[in-house]
N, C-alpha and C positions, 0 to 999 in steps of 0.2 A: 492402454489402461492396464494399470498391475491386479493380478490375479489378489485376494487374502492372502494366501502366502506369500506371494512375494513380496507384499508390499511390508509383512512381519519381517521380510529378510532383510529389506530395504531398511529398518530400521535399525534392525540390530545390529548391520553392520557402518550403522552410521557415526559419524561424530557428534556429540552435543556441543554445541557454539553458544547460545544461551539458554541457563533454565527458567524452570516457570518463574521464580522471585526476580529473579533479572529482568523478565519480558513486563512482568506486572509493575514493578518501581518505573521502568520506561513508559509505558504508557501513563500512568499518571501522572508523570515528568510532564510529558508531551502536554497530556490535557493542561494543565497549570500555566505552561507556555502559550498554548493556543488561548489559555480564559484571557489571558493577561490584555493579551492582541485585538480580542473579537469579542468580548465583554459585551459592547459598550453598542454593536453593531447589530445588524440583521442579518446574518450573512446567510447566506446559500452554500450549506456541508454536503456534498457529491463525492460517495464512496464510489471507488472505482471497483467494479464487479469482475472476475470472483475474488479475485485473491484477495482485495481491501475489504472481504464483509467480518473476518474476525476484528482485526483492528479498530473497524468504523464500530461491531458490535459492544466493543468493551471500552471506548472511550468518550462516545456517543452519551451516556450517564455521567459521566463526570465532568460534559461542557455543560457549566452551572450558568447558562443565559440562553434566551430565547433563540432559534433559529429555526430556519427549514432545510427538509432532508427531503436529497433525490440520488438521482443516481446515475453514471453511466457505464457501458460495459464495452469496453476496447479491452482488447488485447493485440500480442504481438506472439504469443505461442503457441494458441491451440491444440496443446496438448502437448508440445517439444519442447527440448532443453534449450532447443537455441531460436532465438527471436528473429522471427519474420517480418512483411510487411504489418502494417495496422491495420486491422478491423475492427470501424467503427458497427458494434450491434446494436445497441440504445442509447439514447441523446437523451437528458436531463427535459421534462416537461414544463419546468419552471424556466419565466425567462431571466434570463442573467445580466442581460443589460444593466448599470449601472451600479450593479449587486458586488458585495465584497464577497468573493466566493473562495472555500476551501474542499480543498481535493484529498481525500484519507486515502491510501494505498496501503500495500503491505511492505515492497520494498521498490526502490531506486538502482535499479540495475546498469544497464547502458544508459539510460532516461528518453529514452526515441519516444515511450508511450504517452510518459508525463509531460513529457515538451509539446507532444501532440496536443493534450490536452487543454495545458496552458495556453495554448495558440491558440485553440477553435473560441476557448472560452474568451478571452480577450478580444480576438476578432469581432464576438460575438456583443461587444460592448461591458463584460465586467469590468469593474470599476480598478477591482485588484484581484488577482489570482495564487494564494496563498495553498503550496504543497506540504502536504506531513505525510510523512512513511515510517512506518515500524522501521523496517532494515535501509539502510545505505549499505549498499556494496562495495567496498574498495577495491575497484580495479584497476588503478594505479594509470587510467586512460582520461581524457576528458570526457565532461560528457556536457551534451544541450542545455541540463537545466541543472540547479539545486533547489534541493528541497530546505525551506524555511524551517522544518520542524523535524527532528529526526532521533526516534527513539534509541535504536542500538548498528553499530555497525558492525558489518560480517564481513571476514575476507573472501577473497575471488574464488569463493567455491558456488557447486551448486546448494542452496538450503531450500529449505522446509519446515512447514511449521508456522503457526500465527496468520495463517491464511494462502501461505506458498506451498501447492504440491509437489509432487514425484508422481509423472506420469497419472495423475488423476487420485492417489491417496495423500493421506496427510495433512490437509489443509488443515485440521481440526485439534493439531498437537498445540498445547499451552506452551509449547520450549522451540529454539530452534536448533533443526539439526544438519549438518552438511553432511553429503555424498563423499564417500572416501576419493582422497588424489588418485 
């Protein structure tokens, strides 16, 4: 966990990738795409905890049709830059069976988390399992899944921001910013 100061150092010596007007035109992109899709439906909206709570908070008003919110909390970092096994901490109370369900994230990294997800939830009898993420990463690698809905993409750095920390700050920046090469 960064100190106050460091994590001012951390910023300042960051790079800005996208500013606040960038992040905010993309997610209301996003929501438009997603009304377009899931109007019509009762889907089950499952932000993924922590990083997907800015995203899910600010686009969650602008899906103009009825649905249910829950949530579950896997990660693959626990606190590191680089991604580990999954740990599933909480499972969505609603059941999903049959349910057209969407997953809010903050970004699409390697995708090991969100392909996890997609699998339990499917397994679990969802009818469809529809991904949106603030950031796609291009890492120029494959990866398990893509995401149906995707606000801005960031190159192969580490970022921050829109709900993605550094070492436990950050997550609460309106812009995103990468870690110097």
């Amino acid at each position: 966990m960064l100190s106050r100061d460091a994590a001012w150092e951390v910023l300042q010596s960051a790079d800005l990738i996208c500013d606040e007007t960038a992040a905010q035109l993309a997610v209301h992109r996003v929501a438009e795409e997603i009304t377009r899709t899931l109007k019509d439906s009762w889907p089950l909206v499952l932000s993924v905890m922590g990083g997907g709570v800015v995203f899910t908070g600010q686009i969650l008003p602008m899906l103009r049709f009825p649905l249910e919110f829950d949530y579950v909390h896997v990660t693959r970092y626990a606190g590191s830059t680089r991604g580990g096994e999954i740990q599933w901490k909480t499972w969505p109370n609603c059941p999903v069976a049959g349910r057209e369900v969407l997953v809010l994230d903050d970004i699409l990294d390697e995708g090991y988390t969100l392909s996890a997800v997609r699998g339990r939830l499917l397994a679990e009898g969802a009818a469809n399992c529809y991904l949106a993420v603030f950031a796609d990463k291009k890492t120029g690698r494959d990866k398990p899944v893509r995401a149906d809905y995707v606000g801005i993409e960031v190159p192969d750095r580490y970022v921050f921001g829109m709900g993605m920390d550094v070492d436990g700050a950050w997550r609460n920046l309106p812009a995103i910013y990468a870690l110097p090469n």
